[in-house]
C-alpha positions as CSV (number, residue, x, y, z in Angstrom):
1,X,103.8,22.9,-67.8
2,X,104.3,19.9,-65.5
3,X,105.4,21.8,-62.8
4,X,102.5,23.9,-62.9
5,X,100.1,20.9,-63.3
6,X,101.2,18.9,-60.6
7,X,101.4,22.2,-58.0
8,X,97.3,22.7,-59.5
9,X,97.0,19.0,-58.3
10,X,98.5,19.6,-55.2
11,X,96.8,22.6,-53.7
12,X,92.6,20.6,-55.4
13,X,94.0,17.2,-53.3
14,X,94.6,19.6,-50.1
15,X,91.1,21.7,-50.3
16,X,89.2,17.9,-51.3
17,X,91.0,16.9,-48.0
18,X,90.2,19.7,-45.6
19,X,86.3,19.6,-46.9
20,X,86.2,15.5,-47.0
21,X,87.8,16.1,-43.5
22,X,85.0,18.8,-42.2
23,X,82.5,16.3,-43.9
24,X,83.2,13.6,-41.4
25,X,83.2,15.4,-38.3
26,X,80.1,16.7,-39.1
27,X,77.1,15.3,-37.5
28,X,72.8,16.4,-37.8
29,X,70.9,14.6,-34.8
30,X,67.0,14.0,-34.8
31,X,65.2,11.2,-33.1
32,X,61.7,9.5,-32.3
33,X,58.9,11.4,-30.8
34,X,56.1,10.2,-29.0
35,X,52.7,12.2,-28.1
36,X,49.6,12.0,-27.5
37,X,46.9,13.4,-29.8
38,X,46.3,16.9,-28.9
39,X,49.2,17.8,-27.3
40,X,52.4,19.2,-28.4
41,X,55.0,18.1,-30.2
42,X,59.1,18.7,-30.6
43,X,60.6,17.6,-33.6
44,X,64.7,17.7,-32.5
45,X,66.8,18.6,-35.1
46,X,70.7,19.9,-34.3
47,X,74.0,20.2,-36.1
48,X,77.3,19.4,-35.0
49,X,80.8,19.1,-35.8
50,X,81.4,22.4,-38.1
51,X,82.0,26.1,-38.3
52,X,80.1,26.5,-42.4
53,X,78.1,29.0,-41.9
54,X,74.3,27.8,-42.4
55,X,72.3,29.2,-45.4
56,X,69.4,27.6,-45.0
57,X,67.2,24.9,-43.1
58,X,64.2,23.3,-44.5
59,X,62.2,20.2,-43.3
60,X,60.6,17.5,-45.9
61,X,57.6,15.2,-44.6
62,X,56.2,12.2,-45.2
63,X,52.6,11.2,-43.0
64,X,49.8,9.4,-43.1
65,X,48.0,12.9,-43.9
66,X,50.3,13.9,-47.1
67,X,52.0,10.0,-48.5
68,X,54.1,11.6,-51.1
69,X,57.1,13.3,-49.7
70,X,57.4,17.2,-49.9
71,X,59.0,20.2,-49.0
72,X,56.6,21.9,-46.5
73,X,59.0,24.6,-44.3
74,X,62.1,26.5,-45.1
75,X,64.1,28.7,-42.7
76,X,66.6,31.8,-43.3
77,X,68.7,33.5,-41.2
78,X,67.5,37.0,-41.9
79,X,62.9,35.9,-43.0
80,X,62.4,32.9,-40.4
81,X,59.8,30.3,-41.5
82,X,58.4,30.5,-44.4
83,X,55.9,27.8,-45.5
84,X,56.5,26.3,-49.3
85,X,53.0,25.1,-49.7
86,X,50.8,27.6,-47.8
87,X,49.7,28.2,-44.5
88,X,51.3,25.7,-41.6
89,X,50.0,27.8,-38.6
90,X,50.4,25.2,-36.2
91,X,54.8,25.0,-36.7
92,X,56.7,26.8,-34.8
93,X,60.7,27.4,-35.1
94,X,61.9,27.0,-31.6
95,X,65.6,26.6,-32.9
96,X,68.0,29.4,-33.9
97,X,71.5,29.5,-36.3
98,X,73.6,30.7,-33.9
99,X,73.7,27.7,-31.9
100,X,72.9,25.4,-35.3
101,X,69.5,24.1,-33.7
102,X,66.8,23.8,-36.7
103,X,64.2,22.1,-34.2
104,X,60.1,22.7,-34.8
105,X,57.3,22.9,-32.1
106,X,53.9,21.4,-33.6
107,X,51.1,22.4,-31.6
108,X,47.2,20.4,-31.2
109,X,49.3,17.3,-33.0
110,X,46.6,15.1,-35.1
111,X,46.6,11.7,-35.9
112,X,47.2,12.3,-39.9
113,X,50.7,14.0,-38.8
114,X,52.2,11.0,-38.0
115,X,55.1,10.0,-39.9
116,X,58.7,10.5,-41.0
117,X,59.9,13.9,-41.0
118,X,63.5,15.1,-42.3
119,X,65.1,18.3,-41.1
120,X,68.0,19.6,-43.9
121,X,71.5,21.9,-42.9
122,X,72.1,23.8,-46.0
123,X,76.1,24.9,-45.5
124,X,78.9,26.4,-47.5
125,X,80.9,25.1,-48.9
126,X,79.7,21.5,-48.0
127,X,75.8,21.4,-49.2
128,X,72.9,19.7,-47.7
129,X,73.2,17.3,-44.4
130,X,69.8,16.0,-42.9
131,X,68.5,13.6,-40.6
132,X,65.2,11.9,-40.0
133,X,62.8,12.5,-37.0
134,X,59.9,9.4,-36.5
135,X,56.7,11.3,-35.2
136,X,54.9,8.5,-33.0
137,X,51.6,9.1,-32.1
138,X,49.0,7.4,-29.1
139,X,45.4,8.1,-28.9
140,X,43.6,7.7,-25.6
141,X,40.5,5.6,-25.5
142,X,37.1,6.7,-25.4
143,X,35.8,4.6,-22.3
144,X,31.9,3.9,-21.6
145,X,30.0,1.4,-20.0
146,X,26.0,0.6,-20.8
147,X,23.7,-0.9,-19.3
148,X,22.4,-4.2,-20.7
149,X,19.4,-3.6,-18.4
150,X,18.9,-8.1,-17.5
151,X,15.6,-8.7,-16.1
152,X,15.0,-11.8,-13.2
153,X,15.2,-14.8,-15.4
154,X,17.3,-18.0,-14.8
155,X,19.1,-17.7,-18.3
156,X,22.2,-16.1,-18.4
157,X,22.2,-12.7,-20.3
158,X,24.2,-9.8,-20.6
159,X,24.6,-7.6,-17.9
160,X,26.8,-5.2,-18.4
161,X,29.4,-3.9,-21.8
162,X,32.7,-1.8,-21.1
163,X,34.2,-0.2,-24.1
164,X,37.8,1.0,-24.6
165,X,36.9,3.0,-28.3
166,X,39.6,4.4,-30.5
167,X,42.4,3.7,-28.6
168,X,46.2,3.1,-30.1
169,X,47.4,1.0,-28.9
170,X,44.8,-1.1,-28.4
171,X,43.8,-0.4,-24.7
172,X,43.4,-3.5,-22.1
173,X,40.3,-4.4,-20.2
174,X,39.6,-6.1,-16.9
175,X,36.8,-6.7,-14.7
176,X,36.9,-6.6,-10.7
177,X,33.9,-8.2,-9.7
178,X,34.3,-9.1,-5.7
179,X,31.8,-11.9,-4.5
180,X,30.5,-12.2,-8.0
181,X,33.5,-13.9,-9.2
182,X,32.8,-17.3,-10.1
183,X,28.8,-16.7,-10.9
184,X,29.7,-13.9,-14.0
185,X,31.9,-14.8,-17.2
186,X,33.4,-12.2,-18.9
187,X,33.8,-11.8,-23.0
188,X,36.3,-9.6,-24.7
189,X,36.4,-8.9,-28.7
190,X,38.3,-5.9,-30.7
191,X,37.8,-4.5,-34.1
192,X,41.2,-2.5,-35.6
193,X,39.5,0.4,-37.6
194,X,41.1,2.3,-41.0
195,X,43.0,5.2,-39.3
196,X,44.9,2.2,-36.8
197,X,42.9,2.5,-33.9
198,X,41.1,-0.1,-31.9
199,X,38.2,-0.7,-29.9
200,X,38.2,-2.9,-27.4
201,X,34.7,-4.2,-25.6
202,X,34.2,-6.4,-22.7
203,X,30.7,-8.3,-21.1
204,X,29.8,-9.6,-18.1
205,X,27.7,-12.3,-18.2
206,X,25.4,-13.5,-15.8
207,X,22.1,-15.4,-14.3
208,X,20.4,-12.4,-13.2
209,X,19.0,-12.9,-9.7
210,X,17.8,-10.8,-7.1
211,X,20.8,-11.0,-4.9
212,X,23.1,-9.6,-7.6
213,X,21.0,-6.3,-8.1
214,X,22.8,-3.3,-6.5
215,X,26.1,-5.4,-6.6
216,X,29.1,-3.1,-7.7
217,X,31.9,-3.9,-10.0
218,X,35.0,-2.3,-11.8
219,X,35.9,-2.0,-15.0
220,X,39.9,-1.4,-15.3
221,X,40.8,0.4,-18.4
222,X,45.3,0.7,-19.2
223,X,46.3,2.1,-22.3
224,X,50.0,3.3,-23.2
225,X,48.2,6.5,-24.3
226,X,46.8,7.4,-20.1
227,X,48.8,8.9,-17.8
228,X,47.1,6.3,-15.4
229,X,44.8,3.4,-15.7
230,X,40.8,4.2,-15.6
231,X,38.8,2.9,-13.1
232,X,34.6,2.6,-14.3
233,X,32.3,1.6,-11.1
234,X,29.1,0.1,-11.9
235,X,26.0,-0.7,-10.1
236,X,24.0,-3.8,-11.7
237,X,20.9,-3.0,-11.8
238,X,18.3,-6.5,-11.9
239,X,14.7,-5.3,-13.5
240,X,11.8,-7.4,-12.7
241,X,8.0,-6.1,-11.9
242,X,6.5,-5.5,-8.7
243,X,6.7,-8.1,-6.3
244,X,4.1,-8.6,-3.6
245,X,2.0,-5.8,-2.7
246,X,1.1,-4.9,0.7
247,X,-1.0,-2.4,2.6
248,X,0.6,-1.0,5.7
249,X,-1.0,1.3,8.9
250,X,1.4,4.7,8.5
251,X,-1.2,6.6,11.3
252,X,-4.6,5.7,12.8
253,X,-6.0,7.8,9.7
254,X,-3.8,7.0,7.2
255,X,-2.8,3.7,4.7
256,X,0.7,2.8,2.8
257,X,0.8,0.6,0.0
258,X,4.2,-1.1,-0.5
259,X,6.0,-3.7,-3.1
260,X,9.6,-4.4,-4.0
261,X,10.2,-3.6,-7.5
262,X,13.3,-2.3,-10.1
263,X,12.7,0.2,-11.7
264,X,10.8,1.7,-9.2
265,X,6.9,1.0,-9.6
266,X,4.0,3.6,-9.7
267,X,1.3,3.9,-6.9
268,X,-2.6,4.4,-8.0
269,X,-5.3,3.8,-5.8
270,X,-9.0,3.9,-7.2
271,X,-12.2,2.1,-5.9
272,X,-13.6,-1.4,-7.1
273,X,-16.8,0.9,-8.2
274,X,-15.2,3.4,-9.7
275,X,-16.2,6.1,-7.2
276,X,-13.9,8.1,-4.9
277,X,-15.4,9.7,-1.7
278,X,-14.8,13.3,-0.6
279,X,-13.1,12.1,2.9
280,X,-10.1,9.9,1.2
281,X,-7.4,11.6,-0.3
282,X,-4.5,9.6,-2.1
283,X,-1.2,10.7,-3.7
284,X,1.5,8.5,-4.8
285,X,1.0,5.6,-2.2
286,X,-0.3,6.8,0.5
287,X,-4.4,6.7,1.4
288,X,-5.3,9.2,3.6
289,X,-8.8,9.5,5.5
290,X,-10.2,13.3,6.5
291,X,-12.7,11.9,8.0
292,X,-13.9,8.6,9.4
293,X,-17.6,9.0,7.4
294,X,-19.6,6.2,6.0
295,X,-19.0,7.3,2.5
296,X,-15.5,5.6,2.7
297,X,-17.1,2.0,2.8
298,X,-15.5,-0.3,0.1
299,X,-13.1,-2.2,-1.4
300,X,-10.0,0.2,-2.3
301,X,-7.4,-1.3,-5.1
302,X,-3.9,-0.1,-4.8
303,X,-1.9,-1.1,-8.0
304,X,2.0,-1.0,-8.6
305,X,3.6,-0.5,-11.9
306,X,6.7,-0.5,-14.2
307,X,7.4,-0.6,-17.1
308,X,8.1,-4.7,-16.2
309,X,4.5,-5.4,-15.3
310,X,2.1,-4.5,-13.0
311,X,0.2,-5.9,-9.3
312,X,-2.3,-5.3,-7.0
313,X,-2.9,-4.7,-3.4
314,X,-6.6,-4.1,-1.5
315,X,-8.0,-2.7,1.6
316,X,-11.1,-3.1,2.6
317,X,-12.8,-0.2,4.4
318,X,-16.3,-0.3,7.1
319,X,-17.0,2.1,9.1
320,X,-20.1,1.6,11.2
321,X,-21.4,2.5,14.4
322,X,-23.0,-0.9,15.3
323,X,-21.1,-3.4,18.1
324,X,-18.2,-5.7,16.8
325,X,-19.9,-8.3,16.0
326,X,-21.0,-6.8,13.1
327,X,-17.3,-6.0,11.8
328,X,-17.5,-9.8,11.7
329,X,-19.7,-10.7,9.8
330,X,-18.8,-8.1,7.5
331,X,-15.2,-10.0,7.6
332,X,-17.1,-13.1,7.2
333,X,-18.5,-11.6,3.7
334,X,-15.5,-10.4,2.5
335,X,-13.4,-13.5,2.4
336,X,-16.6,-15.1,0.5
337,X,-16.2,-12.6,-1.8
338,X,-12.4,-12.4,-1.9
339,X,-11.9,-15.9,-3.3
340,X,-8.8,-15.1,-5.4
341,X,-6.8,-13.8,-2.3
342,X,-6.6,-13.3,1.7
343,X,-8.3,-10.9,3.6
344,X,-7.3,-9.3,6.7
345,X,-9.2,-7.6,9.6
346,X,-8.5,-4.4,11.3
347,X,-10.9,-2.8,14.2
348,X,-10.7,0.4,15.2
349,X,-11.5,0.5,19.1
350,X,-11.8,2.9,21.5
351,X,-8.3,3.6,22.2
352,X,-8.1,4.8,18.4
353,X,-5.5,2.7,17.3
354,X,-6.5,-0.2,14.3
355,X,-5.2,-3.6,14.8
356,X,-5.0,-5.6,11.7
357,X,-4.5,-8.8,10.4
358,X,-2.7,-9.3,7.1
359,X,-1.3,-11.9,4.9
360,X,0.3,-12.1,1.7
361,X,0.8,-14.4,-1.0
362,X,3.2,-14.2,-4.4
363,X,4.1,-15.5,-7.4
364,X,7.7,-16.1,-5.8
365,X,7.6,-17.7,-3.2
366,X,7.0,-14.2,-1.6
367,X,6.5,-14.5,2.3
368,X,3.1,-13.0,3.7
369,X,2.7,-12.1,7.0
370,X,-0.1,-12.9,9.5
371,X,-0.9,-10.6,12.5
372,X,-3.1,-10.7,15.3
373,X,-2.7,-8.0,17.4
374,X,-5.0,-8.8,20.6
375,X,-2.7,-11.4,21.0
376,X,0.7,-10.4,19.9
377,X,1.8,-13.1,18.0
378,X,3.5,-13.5,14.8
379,X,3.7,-16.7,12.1
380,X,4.7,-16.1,9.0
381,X,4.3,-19.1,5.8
382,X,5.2,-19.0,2.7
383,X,3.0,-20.0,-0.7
384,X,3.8,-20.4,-4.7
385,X,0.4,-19.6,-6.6
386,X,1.2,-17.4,-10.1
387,X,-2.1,-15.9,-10.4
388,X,-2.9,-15.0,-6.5
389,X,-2.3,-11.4,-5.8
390,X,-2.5,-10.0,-2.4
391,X,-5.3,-8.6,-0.7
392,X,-5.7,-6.9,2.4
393,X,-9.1,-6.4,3.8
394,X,-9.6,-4.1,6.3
395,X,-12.6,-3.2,8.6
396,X,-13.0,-0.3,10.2
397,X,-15.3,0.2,13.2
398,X,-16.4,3.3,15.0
399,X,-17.9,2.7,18.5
C-alpha cells in the first residue's frame, strides 16, 4: 500500500508541475486605448505562451454607461459572438482562435463607453486567464464666437466671446489681436459639466472706438481631442448711428445723400411740406430730377437710419428763370430760415454744370466742408454742437 501511495503521489506532483509550469509561461496582453468620440475603437486582447486549446473567450465591462461590472460578449470557436445581454450591434470580433487573438472593434464609440474592459481565455486544462483594456476617450470642442455687438462709448465693454464647449480635456484658448494688443484685455473662465467635459470661454474687452471697427483678430483654439489647433477670424464690428449727413452732386440732374454709419443706415427722402412733385424721383439715396420744372421748388429732407439712431441732411431746390441775383436773395432767405444749420448755394449756369457750396457740422467733432467753386478754393473747419444737424441748401437757376 505504500508503494502504491507514494507512486500515486509521484505521477499528481509531476502533472501539478507540468500545469503550474504551462501556467507561468502563459501570458494575455491588453492595453490603453485612446479615441475620439465617434470614431472607432480596438480593444487589444492576445494570448501567449501556451498550446491549451481555447474553449471560449468572453469580455466583462465596466463604464461610465453600465457602473456594475457584467458579462456583455462571449465567443466560440464554432457560433462567433454571441451577446449575453441582448443586442451589441456596434462589436465586432476582429480576432480569431487560431492565432489566440480575442481582440473587439467598437464602432461610432460614445462617451458612456468609457471604462475598464476585461477580455477572458477560457483553456483546458488551465481555466480562465484575462487581462484588462482602459478605454480612454477625448471629445472635441464645440468652438463659436458671438458678437457682443459694443456701440461708440468711452467705457470699456465686451466686444467679442470665443467658446471652446464640451471639450475633454478642457480645450485652451488664446487671442491674437495685432495692433490692438495693449488697448483690449482678455478674460477667461470654465465650467466642468456632469458627463466630464468642459467649456472654456474667452472675452475681449475693450473701449470701443471708431478706429477699432473693422479691426480683425484670432481666436486660437488647441485641444488634445483636434488633429490641429482651430483658428476663428473675427471682424469687430463698432455700432454707432449715422454720423454727419451730406448731400453730394452724382450728375447735373441728379443728388447723393451720404453719412458714415455701422450697421448700415437707411436713406428716405420726403419734402418739408409733405408733397412730392411728379419730376423727382428718389430710391434709396439717390434724388433724381426728370425734369428741371418749377414744381421741384423746396426744401427736400434726406434722413439716415439704424437701428442706433437716426440724422438728417437737406437740399434746397429753386428753379427760376429770372437773372442771378435772384438765386441770391433766395439764398439770403434760406439761411434766415435755416437757423439750426448751414446752408449752401449751388447755381446752375449755362454750361449746365451746378457749383455748390456746402458745409457741415456734427455732434463729433465731424469735419464739414466749404466749397466755392468760381474760385477753386477749399477750407475746411471743424465744430462740436450736439443738436446741429447738417443742411445743405441748394439753389438751382435756369437761365
Amino acid at each position: 500500500m505504500s508503494a502504491l501511495f507514494l507512486r500515486d503521489y509521484h505521477h499528481v506532483f509531476l502533472v501539478s508541475l507540468i500545469v503550474s509550469t504551462v501556467v507561468e509561461a502563459l501570458e494575455v496582453t491588453g492595453g490603453n486605448t485612446t479615441v475620439v468620440v465617434g470614431e472607432t475603437a480596438v480593444l487589444p486582447c492576445k494570448l501567449t505562451g501556451t498550446s491549451e486549446p481555447i474553449t471560449q473567450i468572453s469580455w466583462q465591462r465596466v463604464t461610465k454607461g453600465k457602473p456594475q461590472k457584467e458579462n456583455f460578449l462571449t465567443i466560440v470557436p464554432k457560433d462567433g459572438l454571441k451577446p449575453v445581454n441582448g443586442h451589441e450591434g456596434r462589436f465586432t470580433f476582429i480576432g480569431n482562435f487560431s492565432s489566440s487573438n480575442g481582440s473587439l472593434q467598437l464602432a461610432s464609440v460614445e462617451l458612456m463607453d468609457e471604462g475598464i474592459y476585461t477580455c477572458i481565455f477560457s483553456l483546458f486544462p488551465s481555466g480562465n486567464h484575462k487581462a484588462d483594456i482602459l478605454l480612454n476617450l477625448l471629445v472635441p470642442p464645440i468652438s463659436s464666437l458671438k458678437d457682443n455687438h459694443p456701440a461708440l462709448g468711452s467705457e470699456e465693454v465686451g466686444l467679442v466671446t470665443c467658446t471652446a464647449a464640451g471639450s475633454r480635456p478642457p480645450a485652451q484658448v488664446r487671442w491674437l489681436t495685432g495692433t490692438l494688443a495693449g488697448k483690449v484685455r482678455i478674460t477667461n473662465s470654465s465650467t466642468e459639466h456632469p458627463n466630464g467635459t468642459t467649456t472654456t470661454v474667452s472675452s475681449l474687452f475693450g473701449v470701443p472706438t471708431r478706429e477699432m471697427n473693422q479691426h480683425v483678430v484670432h481666436c486660437v483654439i488647441t485641444s488634445a481631442a483636434l488633429s490641429k489647433e482651430v483658428t476663428l477670424p473675427f471682424t469687430i464690428q463698432v455700432y454707432f448711428s449715422p454720423m454727419e449727413v451730406s448731400v453730394r452732386q452724382q450728375a447735373k440732374d441728379s443728388f447723393e445723400c451720404v453719412t458714415e454709419a455701422n450697421p448700415r443706415a437707411d436713406f428716405t427722402w420726403n419734402r418739408s411740406d409733405n408733397s412730392w412733385p411728379q419730376s423727382a424721383r428718389a430710391e434709396a439715396a439717390t434724388l433724381r430730377f426728370v425734369s428741371m420744372a418749377s414744381d421741384l421748388n423746396g426744401l427736400y429732407l434726406c434722413e439716415a437710419s439704424n437701428s442706433y439712431g437716426t440724422k438728417r441732411g437737406h437740399l434746397y431746390v429753386h428753379v427760376t428763370s429770372g437773372g442771378c441775383t435772384a438765386c441770391w436773395i433766395l439764398f439770403c432767405l434760406l439761411l434766415l430760415a435755416l437757423s439750426a444749420g448751414t446752408a449752401a448755394v449751388m447755381c446752375l449756369y449755362k454750361s449746365g454744370k451746378f457749383p455748390r457750396t456746402g458745409e457741415g457740422t456734427s455732434g463729433n467733432r465731424m469735419s464739414g466742408t466749404t466749397r466755392n467753386m468760381a474760385q477753386g478754393e477749399e477750407e475746411q473747419e471743424e465744430e462740436e454742437d450736439d443738436t446741429l444737424q447738417t443742411e445743405t441748401a441748394v439753389v438751382l437757376h435756369v437761365l
